[in-house]
VMD Tcl script that builds the backbone (N, CA, C; Angstrom):
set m [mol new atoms 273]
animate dup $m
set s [atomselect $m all]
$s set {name element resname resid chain x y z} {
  {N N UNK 1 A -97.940 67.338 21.290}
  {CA C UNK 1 A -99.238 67.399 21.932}
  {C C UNK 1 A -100.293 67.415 20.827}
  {N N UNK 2 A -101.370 66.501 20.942}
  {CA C UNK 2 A -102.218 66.300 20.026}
  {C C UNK 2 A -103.819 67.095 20.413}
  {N N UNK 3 A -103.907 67.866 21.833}
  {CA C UNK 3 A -104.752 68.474 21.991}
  {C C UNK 3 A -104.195 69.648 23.123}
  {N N UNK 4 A -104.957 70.508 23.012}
  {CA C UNK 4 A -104.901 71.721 24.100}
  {C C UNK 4 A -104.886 71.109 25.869}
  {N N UNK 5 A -104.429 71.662 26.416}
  {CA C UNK 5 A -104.959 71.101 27.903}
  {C C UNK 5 A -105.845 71.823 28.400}
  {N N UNK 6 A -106.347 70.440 28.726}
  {CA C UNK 6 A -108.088 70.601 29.893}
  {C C UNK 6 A -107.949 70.356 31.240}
  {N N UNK 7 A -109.264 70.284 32.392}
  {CA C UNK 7 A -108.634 69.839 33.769}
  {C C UNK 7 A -108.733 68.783 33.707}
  {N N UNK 8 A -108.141 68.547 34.438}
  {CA C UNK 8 A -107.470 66.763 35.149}
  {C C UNK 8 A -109.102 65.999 35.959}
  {N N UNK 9 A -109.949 65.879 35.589}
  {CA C UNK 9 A -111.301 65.037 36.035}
  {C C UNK 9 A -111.197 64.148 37.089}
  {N N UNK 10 A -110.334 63.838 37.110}
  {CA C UNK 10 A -109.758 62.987 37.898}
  {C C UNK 10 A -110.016 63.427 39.493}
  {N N UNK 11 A -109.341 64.655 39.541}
  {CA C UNK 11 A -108.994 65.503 40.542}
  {C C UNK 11 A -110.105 66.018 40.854}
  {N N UNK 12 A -111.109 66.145 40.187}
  {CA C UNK 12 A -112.706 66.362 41.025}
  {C C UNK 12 A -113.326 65.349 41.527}
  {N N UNK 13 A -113.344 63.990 41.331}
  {CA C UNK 13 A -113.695 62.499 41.215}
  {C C UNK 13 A -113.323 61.797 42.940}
  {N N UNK 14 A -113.872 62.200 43.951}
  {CA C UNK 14 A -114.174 61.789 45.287}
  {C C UNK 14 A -113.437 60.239 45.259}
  {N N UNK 15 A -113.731 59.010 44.000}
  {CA C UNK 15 A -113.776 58.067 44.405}
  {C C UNK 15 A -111.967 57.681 43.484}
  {N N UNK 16 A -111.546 58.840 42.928}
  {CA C UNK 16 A -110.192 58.863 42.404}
  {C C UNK 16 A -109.216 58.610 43.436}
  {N N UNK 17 A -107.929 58.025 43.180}
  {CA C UNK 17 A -106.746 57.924 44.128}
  {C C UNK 17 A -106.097 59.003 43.798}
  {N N UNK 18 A -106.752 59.970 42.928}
  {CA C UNK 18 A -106.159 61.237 42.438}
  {C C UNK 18 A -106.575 62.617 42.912}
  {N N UNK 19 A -107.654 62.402 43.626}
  {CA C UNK 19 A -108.718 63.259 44.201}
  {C C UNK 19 A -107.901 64.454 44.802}
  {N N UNK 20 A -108.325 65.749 44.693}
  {CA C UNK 20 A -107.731 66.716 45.366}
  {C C UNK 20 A -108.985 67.732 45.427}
  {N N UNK 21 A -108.871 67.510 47.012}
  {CA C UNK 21 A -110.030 68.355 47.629}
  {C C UNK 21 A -110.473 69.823 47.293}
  {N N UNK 22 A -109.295 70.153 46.926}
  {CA C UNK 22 A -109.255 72.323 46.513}
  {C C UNK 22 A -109.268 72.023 45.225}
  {N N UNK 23 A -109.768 70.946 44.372}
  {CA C UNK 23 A -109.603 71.461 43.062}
  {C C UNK 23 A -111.240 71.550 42.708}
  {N N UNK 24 A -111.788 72.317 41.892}
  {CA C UNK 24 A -113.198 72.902 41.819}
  {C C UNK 24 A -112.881 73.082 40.272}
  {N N UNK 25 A -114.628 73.402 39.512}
  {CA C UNK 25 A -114.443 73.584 38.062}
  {C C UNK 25 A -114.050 75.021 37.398}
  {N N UNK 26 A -113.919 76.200 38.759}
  {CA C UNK 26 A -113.557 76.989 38.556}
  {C C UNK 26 A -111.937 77.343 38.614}
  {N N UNK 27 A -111.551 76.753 39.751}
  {CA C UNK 27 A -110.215 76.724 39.495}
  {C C UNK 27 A -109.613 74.644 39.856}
  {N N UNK 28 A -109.299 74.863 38.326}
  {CA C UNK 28 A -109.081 72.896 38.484}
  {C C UNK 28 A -107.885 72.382 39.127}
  {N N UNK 29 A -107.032 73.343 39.261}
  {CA C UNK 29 A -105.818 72.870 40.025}
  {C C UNK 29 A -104.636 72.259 38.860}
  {N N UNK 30 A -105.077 71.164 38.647}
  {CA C UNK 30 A -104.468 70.190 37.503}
  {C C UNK 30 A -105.072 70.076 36.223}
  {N N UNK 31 A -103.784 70.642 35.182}
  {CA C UNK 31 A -104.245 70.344 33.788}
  {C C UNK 31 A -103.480 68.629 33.232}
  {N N UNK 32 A -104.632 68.356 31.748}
  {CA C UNK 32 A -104.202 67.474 31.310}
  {C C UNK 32 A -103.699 67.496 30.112}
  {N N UNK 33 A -103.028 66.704 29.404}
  {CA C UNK 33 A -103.090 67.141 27.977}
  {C C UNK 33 A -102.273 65.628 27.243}
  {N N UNK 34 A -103.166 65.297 26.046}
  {CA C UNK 34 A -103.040 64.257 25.017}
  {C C UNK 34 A -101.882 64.419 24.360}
  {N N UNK 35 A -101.416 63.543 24.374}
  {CA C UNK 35 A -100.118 63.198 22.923}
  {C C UNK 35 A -100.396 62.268 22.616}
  {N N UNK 36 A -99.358 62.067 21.471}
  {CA C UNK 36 A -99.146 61.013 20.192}
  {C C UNK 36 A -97.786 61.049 19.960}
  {N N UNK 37 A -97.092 60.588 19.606}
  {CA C UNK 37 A -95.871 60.255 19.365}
  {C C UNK 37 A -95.471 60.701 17.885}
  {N N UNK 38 A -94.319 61.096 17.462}
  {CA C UNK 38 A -94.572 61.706 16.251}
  {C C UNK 38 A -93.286 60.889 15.686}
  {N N UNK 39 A -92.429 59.911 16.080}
  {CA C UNK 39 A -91.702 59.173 15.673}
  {C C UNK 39 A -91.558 57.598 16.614}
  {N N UNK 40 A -91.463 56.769 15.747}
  {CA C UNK 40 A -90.937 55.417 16.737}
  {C C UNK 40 A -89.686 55.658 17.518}
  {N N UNK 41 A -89.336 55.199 18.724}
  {CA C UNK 41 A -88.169 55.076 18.915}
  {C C UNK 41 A -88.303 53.718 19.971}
  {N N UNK 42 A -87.416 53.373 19.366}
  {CA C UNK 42 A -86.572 52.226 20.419}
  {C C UNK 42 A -86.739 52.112 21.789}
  {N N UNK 43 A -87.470 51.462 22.412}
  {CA C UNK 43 A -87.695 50.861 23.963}
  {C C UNK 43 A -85.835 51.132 24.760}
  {N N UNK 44 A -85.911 52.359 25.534}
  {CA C UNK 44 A -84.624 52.315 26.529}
  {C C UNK 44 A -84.800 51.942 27.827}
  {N N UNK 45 A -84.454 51.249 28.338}
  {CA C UNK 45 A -84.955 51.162 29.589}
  {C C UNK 45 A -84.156 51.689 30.662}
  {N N UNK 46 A -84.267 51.982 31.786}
  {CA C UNK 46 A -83.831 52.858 32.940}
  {C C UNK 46 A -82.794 51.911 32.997}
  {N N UNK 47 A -82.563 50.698 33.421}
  {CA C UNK 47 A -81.278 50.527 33.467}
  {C C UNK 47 A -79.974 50.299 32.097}
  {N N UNK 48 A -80.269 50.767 30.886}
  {CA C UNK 48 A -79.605 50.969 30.053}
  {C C UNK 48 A -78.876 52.547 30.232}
  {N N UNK 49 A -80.475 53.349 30.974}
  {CA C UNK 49 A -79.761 54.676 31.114}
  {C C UNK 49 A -78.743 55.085 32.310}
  {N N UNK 50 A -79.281 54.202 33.223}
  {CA C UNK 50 A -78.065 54.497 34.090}
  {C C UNK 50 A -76.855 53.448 33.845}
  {N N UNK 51 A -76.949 52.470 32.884}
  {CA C UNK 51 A -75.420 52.388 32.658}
  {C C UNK 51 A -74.922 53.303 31.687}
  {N N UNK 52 A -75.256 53.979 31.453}
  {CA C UNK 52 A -74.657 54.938 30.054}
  {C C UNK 52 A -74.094 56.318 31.028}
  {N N UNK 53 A -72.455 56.163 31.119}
  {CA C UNK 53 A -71.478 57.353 31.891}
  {C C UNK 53 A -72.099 58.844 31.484}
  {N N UNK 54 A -72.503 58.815 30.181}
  {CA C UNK 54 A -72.988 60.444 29.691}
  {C C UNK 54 A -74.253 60.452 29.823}
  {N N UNK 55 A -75.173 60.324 30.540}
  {CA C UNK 55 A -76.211 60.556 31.393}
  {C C UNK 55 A -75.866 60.904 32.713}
  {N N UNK 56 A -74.639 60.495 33.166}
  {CA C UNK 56 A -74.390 61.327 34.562}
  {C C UNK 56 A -74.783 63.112 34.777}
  {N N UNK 57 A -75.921 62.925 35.835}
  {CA C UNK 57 A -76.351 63.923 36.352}
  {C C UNK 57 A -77.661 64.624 35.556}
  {N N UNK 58 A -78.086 63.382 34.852}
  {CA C UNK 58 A -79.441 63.811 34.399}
  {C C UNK 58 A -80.695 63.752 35.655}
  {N N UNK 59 A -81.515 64.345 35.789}
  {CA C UNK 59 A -82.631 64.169 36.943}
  {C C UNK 59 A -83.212 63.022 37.297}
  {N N UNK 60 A -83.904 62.470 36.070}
  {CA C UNK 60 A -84.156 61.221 36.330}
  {C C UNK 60 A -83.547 60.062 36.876}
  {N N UNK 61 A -82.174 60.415 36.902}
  {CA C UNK 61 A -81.589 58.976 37.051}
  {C C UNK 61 A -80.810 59.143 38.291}
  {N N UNK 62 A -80.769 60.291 39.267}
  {CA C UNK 62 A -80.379 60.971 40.474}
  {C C UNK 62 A -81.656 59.543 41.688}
  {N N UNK 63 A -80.845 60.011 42.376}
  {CA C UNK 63 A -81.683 59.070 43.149}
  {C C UNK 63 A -82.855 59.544 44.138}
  {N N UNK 64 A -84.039 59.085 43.910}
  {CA C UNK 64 A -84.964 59.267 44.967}
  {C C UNK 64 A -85.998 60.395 43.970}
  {N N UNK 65 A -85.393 60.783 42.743}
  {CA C UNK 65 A -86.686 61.051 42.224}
  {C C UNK 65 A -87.629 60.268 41.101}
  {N N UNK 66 A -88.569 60.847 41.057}
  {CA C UNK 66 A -89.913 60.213 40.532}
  {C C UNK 66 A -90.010 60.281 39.525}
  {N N UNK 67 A -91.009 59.246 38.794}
  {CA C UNK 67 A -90.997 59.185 37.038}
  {C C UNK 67 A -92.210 60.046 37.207}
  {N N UNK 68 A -91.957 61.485 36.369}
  {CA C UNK 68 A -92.886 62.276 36.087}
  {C C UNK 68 A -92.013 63.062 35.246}
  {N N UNK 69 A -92.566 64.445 35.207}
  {CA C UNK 69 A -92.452 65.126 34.035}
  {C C UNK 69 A -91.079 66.034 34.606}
  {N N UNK 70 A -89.723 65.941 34.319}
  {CA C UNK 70 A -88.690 66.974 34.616}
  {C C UNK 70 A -88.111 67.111 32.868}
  {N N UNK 71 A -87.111 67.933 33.314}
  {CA C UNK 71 A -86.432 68.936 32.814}
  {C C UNK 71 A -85.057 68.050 31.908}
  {N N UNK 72 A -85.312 67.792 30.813}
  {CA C UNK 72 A -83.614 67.281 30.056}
  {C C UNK 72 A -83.146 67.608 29.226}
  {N N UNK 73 A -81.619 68.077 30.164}
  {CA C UNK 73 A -81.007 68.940 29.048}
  {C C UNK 73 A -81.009 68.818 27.365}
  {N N UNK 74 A -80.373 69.226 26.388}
  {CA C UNK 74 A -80.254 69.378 24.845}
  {C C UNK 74 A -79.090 68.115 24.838}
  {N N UNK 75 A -78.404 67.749 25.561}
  {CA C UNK 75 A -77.607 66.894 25.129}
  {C C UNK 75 A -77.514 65.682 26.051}
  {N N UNK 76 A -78.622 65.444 27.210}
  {CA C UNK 76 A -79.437 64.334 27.534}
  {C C UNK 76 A -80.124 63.981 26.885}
  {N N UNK 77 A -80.654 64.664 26.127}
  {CA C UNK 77 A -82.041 64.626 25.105}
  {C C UNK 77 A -81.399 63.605 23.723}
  {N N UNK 78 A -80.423 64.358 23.209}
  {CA C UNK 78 A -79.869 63.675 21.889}
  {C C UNK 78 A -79.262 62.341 22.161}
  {N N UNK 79 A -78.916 62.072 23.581}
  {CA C UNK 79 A -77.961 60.597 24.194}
  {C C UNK 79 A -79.152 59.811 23.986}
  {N N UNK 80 A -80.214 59.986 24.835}
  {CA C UNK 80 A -81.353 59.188 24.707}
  {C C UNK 80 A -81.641 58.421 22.814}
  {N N UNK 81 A -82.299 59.738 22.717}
  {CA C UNK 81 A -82.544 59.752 21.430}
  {C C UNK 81 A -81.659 58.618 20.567}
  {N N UNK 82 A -80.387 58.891 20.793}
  {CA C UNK 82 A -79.373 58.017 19.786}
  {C C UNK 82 A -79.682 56.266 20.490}
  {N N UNK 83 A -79.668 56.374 22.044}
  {CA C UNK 83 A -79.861 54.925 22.217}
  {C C UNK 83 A -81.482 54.471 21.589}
  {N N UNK 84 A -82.000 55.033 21.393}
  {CA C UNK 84 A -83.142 54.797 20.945}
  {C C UNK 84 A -83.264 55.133 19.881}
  {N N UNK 85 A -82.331 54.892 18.441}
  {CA C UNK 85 A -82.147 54.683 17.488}
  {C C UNK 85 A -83.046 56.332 16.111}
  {N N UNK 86 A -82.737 57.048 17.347}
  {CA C UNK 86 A -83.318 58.034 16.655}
  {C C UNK 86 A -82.452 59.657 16.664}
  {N N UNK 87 A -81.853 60.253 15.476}
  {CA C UNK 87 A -81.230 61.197 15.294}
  {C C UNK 87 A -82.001 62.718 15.996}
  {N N UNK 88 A -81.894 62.954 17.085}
  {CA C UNK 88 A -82.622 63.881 17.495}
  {C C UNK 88 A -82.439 65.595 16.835}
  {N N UNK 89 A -81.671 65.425 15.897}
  {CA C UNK 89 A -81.735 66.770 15.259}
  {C C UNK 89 A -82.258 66.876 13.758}
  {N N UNK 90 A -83.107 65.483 13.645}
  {CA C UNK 90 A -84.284 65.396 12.733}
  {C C UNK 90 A -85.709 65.667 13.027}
  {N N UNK 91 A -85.755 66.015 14.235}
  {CA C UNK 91 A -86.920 65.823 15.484}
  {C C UNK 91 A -87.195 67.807 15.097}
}
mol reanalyze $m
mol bondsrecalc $m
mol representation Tube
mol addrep $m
């Protein structure tokens, strides 16, 4: 993360597809927050990951959920990582 998180602007913004009515500047509802990438890695794409047997039963690749922000384990994490040409215990 390359900055602190702020609210989501978005979510006050009437004319947003993001708009959420209860969110106010006092309480914003939704935070945001900037990154940067702190190494290259290799383009994996979803169907590389679901052909790969040792990703079985990672979240993402379960069916019917959404590309957003979940939970991957320490040794989902390093599978990735390796298909994407990067030693994750240099990280």
């Amino acid at each position: 993360m390359c900055k602190e998180g702020y609210p989501d602007f978005t979510a006050q913004d009437p004319n947003s597809k993001y708009f959420d009515e209860k969110a106010t500047p006092e309480n914003p509802r939704w935070i945001m927050v900037d990154i940067e990438p702190i190494i290259e890695l290799e383009s994996v794409g979803l169907p590389e990951l679901k052909a790969n047997p040792s990703l079985e039963g990672m979240p993402l690749l379960q069916r019917g959920q959404r590309l957003s922000v979940q939970p991957v384990s320490k040794e989902h994490f390093a599978i990735v990582c390796k298909m994407g040409g990067v030693d994750s215990e240099s990280l």
